[in-house]
MINUTOR-649389 format. One record per residue (C-alpha): x, y, z; chain; residue number from 1; residue in one letter. Coordinates in steps of 0.5 Angstrom, whole numbers, m for minus. Each point is the difference from the previous one (the first is absolute). Layout:
<pts>
<x:X&y:Y&z:Z&zaba:A&drenti:NUM&fiba:a>
...
</pts>
This chain:
<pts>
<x:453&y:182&z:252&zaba:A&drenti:1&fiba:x>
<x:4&y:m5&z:m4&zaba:A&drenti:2&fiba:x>
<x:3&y:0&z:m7&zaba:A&drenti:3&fiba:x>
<x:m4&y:m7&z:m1&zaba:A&drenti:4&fiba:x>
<x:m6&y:3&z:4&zaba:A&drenti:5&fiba:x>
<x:m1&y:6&z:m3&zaba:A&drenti:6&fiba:x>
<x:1&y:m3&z:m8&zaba:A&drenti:7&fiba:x>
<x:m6&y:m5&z:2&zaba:A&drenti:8&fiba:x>
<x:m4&y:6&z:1&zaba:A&drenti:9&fiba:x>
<x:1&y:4&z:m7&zaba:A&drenti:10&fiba:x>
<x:m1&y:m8&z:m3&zaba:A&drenti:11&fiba:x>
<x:m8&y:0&z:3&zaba:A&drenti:12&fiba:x>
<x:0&y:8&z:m2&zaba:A&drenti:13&fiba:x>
<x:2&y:m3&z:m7&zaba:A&drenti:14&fiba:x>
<x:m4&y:m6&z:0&zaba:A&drenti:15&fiba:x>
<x:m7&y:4&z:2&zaba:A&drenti:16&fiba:x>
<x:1&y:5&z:m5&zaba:A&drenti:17&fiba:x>
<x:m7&y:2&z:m3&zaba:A&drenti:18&fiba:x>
<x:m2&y:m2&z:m6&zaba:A&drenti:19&fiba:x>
<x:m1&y:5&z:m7&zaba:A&drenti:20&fiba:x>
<x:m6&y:m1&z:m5&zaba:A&drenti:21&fiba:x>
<x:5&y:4&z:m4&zaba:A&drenti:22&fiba:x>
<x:4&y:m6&z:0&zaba:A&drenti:23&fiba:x>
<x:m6&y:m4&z:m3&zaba:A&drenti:24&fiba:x>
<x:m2&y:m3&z:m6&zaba:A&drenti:25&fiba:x>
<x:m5&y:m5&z:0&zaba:A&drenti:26&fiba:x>
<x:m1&y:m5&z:m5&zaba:A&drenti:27&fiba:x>
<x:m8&y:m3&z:1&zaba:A&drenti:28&fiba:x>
<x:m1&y:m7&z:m5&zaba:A&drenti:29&fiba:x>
<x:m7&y:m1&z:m2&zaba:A&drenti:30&fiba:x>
<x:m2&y:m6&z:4&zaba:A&drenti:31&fiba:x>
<x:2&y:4&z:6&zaba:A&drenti:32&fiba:x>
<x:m5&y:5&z:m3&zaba:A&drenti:33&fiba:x>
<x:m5&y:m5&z:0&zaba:A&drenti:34&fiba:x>
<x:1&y:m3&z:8&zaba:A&drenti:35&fiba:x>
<x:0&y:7&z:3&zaba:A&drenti:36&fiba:x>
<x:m7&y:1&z:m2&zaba:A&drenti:37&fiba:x>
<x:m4&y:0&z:6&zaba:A&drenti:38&fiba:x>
<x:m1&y:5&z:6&zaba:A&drenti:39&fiba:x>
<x:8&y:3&z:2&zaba:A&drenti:40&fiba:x>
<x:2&y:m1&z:8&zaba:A&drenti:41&fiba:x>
<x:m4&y:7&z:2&zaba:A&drenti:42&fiba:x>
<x:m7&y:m3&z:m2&zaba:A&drenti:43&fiba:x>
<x:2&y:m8&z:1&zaba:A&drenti:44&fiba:x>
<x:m3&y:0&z:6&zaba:A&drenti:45&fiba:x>
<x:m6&y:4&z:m2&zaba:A&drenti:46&fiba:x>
<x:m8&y:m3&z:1&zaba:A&drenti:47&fiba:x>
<x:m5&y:4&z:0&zaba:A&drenti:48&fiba:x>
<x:m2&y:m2&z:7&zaba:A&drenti:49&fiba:x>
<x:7&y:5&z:1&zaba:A&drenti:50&fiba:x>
<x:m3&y:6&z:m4&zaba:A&drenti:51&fiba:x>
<x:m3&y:4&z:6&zaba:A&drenti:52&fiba:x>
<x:m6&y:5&z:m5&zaba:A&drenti:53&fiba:x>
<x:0&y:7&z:2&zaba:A&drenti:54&fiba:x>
<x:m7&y:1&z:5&zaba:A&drenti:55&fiba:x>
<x:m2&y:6&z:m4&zaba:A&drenti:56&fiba:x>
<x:1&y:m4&z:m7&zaba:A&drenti:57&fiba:x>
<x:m6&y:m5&z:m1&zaba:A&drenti:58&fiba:x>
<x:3&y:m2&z:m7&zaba:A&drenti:59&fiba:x>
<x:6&y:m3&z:3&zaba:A&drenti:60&fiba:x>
<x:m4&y:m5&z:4&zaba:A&drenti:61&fiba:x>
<x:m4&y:m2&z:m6&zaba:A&drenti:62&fiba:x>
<x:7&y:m1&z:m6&zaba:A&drenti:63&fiba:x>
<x:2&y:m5&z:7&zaba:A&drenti:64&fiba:x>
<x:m7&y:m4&z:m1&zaba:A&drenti:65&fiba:x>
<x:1&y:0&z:m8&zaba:A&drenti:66&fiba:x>
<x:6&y:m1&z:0&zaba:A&drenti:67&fiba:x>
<x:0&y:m6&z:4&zaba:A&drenti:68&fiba:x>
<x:m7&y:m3&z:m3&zaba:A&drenti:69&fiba:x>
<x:5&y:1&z:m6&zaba:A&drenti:70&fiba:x>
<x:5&y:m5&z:2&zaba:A&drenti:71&fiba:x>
<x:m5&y:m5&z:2&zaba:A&drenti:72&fiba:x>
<x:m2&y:0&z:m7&zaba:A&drenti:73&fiba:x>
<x:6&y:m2&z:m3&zaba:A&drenti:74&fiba:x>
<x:1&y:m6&z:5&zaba:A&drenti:75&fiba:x>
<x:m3&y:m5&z:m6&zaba:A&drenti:76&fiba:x>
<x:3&y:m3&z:m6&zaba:A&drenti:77&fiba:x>
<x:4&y:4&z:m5&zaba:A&drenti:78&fiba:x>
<x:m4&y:2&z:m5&zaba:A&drenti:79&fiba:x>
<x:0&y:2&z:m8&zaba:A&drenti:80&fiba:x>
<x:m7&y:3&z:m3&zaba:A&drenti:81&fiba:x>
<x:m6&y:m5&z:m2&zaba:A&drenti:82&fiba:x>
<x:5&y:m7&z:1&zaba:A&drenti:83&fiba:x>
<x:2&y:2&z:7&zaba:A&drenti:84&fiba:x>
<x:m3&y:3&z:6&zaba:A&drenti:85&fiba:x>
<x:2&y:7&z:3&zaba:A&drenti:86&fiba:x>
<x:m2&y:3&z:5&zaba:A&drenti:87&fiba:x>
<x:m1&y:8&z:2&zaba:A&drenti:88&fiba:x>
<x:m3&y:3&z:6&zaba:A&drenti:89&fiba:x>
<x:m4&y:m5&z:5&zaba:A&drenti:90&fiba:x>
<x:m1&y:m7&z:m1&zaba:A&drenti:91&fiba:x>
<x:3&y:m4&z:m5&zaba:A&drenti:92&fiba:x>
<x:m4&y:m2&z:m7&zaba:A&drenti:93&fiba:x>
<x:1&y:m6&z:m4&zaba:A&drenti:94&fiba:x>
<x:0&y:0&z:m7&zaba:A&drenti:95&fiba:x>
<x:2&y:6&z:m3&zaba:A&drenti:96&fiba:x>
<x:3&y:8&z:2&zaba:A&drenti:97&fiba:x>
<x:m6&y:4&z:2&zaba:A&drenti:98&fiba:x>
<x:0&y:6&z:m3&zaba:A&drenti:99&fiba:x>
<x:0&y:5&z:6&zaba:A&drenti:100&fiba:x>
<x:7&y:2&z:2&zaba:A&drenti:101&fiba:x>
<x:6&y:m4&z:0&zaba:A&drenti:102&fiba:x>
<x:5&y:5&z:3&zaba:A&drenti:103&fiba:x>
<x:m1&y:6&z:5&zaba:A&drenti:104&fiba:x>
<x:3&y:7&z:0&zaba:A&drenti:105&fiba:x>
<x:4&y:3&z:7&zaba:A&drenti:106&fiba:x>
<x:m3&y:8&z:m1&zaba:A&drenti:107&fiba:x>
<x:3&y:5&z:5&zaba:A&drenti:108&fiba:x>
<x:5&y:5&z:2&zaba:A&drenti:109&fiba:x>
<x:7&y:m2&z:2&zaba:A&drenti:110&fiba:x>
<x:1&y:m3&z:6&zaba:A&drenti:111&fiba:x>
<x:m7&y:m3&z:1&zaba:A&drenti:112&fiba:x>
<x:2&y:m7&z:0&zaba:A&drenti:113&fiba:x>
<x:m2&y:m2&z:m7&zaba:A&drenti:114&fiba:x>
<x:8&y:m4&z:m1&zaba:A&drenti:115&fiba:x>
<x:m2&y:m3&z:8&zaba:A&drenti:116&fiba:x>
<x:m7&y:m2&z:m2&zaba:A&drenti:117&fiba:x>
<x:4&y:m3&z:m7&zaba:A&drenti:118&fiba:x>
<x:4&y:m5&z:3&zaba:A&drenti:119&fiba:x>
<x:m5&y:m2&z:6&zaba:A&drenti:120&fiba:x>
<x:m4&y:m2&z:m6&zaba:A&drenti:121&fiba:x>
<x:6&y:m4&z:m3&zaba:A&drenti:122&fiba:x>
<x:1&y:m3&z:6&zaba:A&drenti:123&fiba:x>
<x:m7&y:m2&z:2&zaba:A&drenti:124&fiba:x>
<x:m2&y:m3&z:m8&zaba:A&drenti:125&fiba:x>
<x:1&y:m7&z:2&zaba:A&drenti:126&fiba:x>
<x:5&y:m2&z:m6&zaba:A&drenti:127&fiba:x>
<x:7&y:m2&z:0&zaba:A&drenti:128&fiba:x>
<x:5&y:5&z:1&zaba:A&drenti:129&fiba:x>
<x:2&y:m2&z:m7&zaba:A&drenti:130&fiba:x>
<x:m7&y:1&z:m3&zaba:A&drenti:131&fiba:x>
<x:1&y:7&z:2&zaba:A&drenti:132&fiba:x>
<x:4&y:7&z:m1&zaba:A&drenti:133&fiba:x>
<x:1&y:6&z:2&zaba:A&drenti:134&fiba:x>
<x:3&y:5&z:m3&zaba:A&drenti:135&fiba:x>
<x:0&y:8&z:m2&zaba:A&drenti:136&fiba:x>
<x:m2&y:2&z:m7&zaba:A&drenti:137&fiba:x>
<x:8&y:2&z:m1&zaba:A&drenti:138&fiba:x>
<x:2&y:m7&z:2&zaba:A&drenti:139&fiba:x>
<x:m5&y:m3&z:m4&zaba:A&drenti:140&fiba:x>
<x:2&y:3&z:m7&zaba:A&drenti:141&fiba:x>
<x:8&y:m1&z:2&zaba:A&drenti:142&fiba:x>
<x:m4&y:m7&z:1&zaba:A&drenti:143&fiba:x>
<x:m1&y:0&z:m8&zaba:A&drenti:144&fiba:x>
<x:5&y:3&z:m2&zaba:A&drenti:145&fiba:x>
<x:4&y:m5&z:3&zaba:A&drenti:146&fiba:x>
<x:m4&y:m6&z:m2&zaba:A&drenti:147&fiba:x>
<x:m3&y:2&z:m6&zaba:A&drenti:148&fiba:x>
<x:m8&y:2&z:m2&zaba:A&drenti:149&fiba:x>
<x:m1&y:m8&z:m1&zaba:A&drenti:150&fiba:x>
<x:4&y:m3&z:5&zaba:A&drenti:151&fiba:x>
<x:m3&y:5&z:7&zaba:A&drenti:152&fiba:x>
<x:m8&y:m2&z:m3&zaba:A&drenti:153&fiba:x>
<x:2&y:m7&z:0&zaba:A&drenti:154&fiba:x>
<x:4&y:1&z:8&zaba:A&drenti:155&fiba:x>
<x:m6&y:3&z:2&zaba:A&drenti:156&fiba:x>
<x:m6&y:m2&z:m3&zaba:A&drenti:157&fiba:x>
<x:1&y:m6&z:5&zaba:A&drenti:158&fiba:x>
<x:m2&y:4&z:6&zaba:A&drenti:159&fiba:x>
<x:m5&y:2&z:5&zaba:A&drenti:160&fiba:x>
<x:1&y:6&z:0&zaba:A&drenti:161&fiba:x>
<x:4&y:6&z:m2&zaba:A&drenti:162&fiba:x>
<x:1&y:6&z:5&zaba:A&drenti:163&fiba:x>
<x:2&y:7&z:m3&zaba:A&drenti:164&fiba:x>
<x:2&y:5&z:4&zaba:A&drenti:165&fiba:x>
<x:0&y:8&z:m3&zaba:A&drenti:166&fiba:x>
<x:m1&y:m2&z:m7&zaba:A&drenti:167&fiba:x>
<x:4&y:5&z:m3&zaba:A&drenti:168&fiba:x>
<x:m6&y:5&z:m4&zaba:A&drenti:169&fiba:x>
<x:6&y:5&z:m3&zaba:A&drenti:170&fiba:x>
<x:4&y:m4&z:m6&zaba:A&drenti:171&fiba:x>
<x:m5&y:m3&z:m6&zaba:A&drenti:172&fiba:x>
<x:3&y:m4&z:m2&zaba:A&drenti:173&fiba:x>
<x:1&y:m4&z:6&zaba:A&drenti:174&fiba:x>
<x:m7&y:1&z:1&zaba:A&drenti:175&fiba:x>
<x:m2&y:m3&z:m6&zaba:A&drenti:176&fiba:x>
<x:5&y:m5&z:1&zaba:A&drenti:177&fiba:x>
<x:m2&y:m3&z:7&zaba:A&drenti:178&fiba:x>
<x:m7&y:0&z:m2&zaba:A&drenti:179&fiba:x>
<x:0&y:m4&z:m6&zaba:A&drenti:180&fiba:x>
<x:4&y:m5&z:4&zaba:A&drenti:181&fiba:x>
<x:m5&y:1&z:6&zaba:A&drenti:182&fiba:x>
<x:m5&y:m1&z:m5&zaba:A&drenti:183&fiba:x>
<x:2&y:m8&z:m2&zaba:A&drenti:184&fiba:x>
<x:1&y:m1&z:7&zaba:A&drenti:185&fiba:x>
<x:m7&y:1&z:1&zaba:A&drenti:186&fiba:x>
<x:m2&y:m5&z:m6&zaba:A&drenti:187&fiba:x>
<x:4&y:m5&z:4&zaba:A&drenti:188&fiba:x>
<x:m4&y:1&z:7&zaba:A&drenti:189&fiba:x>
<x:5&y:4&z:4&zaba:A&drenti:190&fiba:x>
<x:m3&y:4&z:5&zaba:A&drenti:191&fiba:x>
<x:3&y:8&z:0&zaba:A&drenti:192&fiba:x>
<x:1&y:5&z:5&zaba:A&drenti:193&fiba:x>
<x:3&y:7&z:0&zaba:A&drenti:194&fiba:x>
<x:1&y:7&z:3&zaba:A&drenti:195&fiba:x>
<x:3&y:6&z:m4&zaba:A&drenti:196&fiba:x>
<x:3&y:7&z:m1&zaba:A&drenti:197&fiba:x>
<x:m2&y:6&z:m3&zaba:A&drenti:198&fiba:x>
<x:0&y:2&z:m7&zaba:A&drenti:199&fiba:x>
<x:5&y:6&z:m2&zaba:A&drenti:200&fiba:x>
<x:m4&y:7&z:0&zaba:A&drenti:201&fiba:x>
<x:m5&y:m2&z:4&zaba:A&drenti:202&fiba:x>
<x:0&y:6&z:5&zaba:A&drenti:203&fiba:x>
<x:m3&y:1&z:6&zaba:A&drenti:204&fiba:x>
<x:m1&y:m6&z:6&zaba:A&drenti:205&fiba:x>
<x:2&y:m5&z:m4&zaba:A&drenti:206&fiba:x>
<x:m1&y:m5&z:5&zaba:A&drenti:207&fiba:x>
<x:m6&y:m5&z:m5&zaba:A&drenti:208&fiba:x>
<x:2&y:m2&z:m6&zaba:A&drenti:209&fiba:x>
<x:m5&y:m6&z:m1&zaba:A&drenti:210&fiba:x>
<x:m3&y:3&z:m6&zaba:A&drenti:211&fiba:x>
<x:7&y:1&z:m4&zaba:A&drenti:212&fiba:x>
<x:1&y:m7&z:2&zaba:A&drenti:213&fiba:x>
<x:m6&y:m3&z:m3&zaba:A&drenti:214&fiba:x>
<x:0&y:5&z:m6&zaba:A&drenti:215&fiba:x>
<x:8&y:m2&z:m1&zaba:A&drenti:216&fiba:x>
<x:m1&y:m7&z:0&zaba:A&drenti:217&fiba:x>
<x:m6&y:0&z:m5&zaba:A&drenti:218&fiba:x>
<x:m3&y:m7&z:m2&zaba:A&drenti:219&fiba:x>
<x:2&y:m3&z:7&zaba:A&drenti:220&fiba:x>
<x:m5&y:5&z:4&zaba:A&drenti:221&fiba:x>
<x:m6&y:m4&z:1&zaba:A&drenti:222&fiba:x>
<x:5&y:m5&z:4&zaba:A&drenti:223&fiba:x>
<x:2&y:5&z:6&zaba:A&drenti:224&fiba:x>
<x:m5&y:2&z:7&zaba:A&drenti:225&fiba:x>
<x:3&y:6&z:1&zaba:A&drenti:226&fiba:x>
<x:1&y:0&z:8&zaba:A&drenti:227&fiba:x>
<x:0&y:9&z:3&zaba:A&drenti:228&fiba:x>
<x:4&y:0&z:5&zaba:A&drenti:229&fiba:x>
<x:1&y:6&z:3&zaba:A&drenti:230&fiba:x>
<x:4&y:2&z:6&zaba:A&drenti:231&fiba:x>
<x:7&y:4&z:2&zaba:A&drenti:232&fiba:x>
<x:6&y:m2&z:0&zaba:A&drenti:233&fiba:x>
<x:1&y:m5&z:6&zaba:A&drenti:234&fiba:x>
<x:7&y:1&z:m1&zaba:A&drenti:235&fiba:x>
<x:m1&y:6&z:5&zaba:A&drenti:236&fiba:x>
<x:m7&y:m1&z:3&zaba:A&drenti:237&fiba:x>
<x:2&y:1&z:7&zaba:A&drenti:238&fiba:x>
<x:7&y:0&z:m2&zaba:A&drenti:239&fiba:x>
<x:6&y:5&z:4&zaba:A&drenti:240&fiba:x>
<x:3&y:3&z:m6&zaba:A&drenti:241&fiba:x>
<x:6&y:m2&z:m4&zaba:A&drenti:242&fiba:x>
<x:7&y:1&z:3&zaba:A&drenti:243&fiba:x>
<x:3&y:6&z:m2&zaba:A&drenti:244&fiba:x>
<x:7&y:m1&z:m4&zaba:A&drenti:245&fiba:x>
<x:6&y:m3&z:3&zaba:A&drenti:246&fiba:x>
<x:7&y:3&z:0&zaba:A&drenti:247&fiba:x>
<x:5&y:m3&z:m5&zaba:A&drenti:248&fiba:x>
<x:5&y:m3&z:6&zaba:A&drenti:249&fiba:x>
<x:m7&y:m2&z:3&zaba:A&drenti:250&fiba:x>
<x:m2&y:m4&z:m6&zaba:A&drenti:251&fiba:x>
<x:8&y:m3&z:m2&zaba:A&drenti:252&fiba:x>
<x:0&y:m2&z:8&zaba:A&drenti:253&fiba:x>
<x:m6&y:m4&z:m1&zaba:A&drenti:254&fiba:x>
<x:1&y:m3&z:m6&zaba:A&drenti:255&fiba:x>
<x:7&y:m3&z:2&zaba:A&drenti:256&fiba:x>
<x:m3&y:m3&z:7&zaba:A&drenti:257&fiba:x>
<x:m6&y:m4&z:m4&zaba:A&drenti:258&fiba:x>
<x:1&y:m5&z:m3&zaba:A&drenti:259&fiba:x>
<x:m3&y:m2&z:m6&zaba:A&drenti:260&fiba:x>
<x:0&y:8&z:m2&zaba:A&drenti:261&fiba:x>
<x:2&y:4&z:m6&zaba:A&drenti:262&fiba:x>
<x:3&y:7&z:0&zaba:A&drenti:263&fiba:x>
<x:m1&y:4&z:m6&zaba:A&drenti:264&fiba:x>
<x:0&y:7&z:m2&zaba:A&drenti:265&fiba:x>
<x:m6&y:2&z:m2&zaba:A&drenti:266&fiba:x>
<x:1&y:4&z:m7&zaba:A&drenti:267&fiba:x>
<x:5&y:m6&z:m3&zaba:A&drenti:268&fiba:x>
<x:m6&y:m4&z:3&zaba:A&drenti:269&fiba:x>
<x:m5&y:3&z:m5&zaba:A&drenti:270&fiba:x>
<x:6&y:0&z:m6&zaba:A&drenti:271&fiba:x>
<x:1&y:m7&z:1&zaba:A&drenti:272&fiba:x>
<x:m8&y:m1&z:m1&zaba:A&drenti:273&fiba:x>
<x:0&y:2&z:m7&zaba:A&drenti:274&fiba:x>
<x:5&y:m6&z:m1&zaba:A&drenti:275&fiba:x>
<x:m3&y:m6&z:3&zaba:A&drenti:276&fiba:x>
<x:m8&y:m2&z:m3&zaba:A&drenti:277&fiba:x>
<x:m5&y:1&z:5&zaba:A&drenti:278&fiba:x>
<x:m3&y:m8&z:m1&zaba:A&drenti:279&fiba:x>
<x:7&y:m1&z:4&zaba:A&drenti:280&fiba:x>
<x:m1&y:5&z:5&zaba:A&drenti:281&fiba:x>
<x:m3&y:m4&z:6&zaba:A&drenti:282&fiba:x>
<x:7&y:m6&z:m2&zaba:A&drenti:283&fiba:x>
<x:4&y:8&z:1&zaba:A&drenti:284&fiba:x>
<x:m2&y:m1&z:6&zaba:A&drenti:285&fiba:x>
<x:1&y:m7&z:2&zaba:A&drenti:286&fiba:x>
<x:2&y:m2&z:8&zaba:A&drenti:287&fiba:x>
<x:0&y:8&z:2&zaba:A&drenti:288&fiba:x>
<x:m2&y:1&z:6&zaba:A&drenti:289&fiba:x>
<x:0&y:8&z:1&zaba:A&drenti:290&fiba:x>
<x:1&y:5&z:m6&zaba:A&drenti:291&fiba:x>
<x:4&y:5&z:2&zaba:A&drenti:292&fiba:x>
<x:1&y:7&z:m3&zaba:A&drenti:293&fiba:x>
<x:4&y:7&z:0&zaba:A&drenti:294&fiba:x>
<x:m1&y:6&z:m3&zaba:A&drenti:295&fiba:x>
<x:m8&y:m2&z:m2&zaba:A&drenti:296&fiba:x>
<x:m3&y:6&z:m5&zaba:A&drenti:297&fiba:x>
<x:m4&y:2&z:m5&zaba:A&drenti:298&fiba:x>
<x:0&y:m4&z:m6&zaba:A&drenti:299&fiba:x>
<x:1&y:3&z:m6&zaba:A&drenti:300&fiba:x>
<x:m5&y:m3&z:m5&zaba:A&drenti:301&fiba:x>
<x:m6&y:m3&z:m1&zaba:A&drenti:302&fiba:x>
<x:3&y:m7&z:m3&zaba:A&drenti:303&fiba:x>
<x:5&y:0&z:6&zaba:A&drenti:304&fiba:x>
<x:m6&y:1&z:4&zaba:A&drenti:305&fiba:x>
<x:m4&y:m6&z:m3&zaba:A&drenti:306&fiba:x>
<x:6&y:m5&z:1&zaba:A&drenti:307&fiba:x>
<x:0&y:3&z:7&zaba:A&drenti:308&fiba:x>
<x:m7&y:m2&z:2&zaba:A&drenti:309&fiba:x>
<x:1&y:m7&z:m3&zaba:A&drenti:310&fiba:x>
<x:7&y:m1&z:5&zaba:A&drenti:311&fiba:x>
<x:m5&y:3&z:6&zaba:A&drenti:312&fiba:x>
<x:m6&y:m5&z:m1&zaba:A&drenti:313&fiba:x>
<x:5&y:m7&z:m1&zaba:A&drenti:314&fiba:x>
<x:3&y:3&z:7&zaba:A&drenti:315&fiba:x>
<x:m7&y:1&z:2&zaba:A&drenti:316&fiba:x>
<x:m1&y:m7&z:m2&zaba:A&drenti:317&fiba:x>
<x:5&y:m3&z:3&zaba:A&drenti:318&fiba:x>
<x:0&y:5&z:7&zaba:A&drenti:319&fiba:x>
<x:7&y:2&z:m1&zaba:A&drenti:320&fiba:x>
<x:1&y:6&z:5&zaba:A&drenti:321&fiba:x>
<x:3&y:6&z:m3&zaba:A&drenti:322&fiba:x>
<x:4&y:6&z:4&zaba:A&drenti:323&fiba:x>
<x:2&y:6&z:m3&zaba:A&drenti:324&fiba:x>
<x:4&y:7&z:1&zaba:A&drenti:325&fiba:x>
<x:m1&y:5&z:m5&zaba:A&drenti:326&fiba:x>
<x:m7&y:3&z:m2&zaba:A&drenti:327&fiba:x>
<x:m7&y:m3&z:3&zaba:A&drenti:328&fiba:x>
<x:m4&y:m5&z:m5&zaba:A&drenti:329&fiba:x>
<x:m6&y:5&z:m1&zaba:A&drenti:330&fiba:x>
<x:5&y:5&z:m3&zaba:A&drenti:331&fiba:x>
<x:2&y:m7&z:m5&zaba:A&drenti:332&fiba:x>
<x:m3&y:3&z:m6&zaba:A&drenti:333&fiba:x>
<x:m2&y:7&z:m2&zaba:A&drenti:334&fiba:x>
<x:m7&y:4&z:0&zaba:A&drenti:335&fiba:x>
<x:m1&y:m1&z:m7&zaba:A&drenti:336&fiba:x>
<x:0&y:m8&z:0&zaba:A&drenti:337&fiba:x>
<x:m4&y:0&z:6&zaba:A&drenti:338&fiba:x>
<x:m5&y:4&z:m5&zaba:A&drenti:339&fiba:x>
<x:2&y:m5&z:m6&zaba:A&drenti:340&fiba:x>
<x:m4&y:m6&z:m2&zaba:A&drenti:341&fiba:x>
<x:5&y:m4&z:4&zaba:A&drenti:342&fiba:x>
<x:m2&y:4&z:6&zaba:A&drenti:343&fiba:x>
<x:m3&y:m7&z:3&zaba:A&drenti:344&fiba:x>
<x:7&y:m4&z:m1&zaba:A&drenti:345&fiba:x>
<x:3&y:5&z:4&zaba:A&drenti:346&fiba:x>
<x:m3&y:1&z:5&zaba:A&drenti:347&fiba:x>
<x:m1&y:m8&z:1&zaba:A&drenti:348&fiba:x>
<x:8&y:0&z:0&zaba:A&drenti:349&fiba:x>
<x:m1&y:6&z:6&zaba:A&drenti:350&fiba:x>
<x:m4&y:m4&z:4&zaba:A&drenti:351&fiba:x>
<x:4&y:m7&z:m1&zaba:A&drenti:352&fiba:x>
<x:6&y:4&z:1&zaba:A&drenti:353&fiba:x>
<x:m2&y:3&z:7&zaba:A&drenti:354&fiba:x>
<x:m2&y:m6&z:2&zaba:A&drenti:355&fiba:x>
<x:6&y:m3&z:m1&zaba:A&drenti:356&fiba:x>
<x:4&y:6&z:3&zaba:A&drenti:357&fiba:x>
<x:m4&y:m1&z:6&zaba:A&drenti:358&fiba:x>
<x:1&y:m8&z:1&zaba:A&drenti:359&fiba:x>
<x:8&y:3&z:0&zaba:A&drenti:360&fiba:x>
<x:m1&y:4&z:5&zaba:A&drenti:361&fiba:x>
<x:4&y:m7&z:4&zaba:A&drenti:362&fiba:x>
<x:5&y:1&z:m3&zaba:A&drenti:363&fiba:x>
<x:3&y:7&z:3&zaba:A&drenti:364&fiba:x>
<x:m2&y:m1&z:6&zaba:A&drenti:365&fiba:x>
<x:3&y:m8&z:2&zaba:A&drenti:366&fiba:x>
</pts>
């Protein structure tokens, strides 16, 4: 091999050299806040013809018929209570709201396909992307604190529809904030749906959360159908399970030969988390292809596992496949979190990352 020849090849070693997240820090102006709030490219496709209902859960089947009769109903002109008309479930009225529900509210265990069924109802509601947003509920309090109270009701109070998912039932001030804010979006006709985690301290399966949901947005109750969909994950229905980790070589191999990817080390990972806003999460991960990586263990507390489950649903969301060496990602938090008030958070983190895991499996075998 020549002199010439040899140095072209470390310049292509060099020039595809992986990515670091570490290396990162994202700025995310409002505006990019406010044109990121529809479904993320995992569920851009999504419809509710595409939701394949488990035979041996009927409710499945009827949140489809619900929702879609849901979106039908918000085909007709925006409207403001008693001078405009809205329109709930069903056909459309004139005139004025009717007092039935304006919203709907996704109840079920993780993995059922509530964040599906959310987007296909955004997509099926005949109204201009811009007429309608989607978000979740940690994206749209970085919304308001990037706008301001006044300025996000004025954004969005011109909507059709405003889709929350996992509205986030663990913080009160947050809560109380989101609510208000939903409350004048009510008055100005928008029409609501959400989905939601469990309450802290809430033991057991803690798979349905509906009525913490209604309690905790208090005045706003009547307005939301509660929808039960039971189920288990699908993520794993019928699925082989996840590959077990890979070697540090393996996974270093990997992400020099994908182009597109990052390599980082796992517990650096977790440390540069703490430095970076969870609202700039998905922009961290901006054009990656394949997260890689090494030395994944147990993290070490419970804040550096709540960063962590935000980071896995923006990967999830955008289907970035993550390969890994170290511990498997059912050893990721610890037994006492398992049994804690985040219990549902964690293993909905699990289940994403397992999925993710399975999809890189490609990876190490091309």
């Amino acid at each position: 091999m020549s002199s010439s020849t040899a140095a072209s090849g470390i310049d292509r070693i060099v020039e595809a050299a992986p990515q670091s997240l570490c290396a990162r820090e994202p700025h995310v102006p409002a505006d990019r806040l406010v044109a990121e709030m529809v479904p993320p490219p995992r569920f851009d496709s999504v419809r509710f013809a595409t939701y394949i209902p488990d035979p041996n859960q009927p409710s499945q089947r009827e949140a489809v018929r619900v929702l879609d009769d849901f979106a039908a109903g918000l085909g007709g002109a925006h409207a403001v209570s008693g001078r405009r008309s809205f329109f709930g479930f069903g056909k459309a009225k004139a005139a004025k709201a009717p007092a039935g529900p304006r919203g709907v509210y996704l109840d079920g265990g993780y993995g059922v396909g509530k964040t599906h069924l959310l987007a296909s109802l955004w997509h099926a509601t005949p109204a201009a992307p811009a007429l309608k947003a989607f978000g979740t509920f940690v994206e749209l309090t970085n919304l308001v604190g990037a706008l301001g109270f006044q300025q996000t009701v004025q954004t969005l109070s011109g909507h059709r529809l405003l889709c929350i998912d996992e509205f986030e039932l663990d913080d009160p001030g947050d809560t109380v904030l989101v609510s208000t804010l939903l409350g004048k979006l009510v008055d100005a006709g928008v029409a609501l749906a959400a989905t939601s985690n469990t309450l802290p301290g809430k033991l057991g399966e803690g798979r349905f959360a509906s009525a913490d949901f209604l309690r905790e947005i208090q005045g706003l109750s009547a307005h939301f159908r509660t929808l039960r969909i039971d189920g288990e994950d699908y993520r794993h229905r019928g699925l082989p399970e996840a590959p077990a980790p890979y070697s540090d070589e393996q996974v270093t191999k990997a992400a020099y030969a994908t182009e597109g990817a990052s390599l980082d080390d796992f517990p650096h990972l977790l440390e540069h988390l703490a430095r970076v806003h969870p609202s700039r999460y998905g922009a961290l991960t901006d054009g990656v292809k394949a997260l890689c990586l090494t030395d994944v263990r147990p993290v070490p507390d419970q804040s550096t596992a709540l960063r962590l489950v935000v980071l896995a649903d923006r990967l999830y969301d955008r289907e970035v496949p993550v390969l890994a060496s170290g511990q498997p990602f059912d050893k990721l938090f610890s037994e006492e979190m398992l049994r804690g008030g985040y219990r549902k958070k964690y293993f909905r983190a699990i289940s994403r990352l397992t999925a993710l895991a399975r999809d890189a499996k490609g990876l190490v075998e091309a």
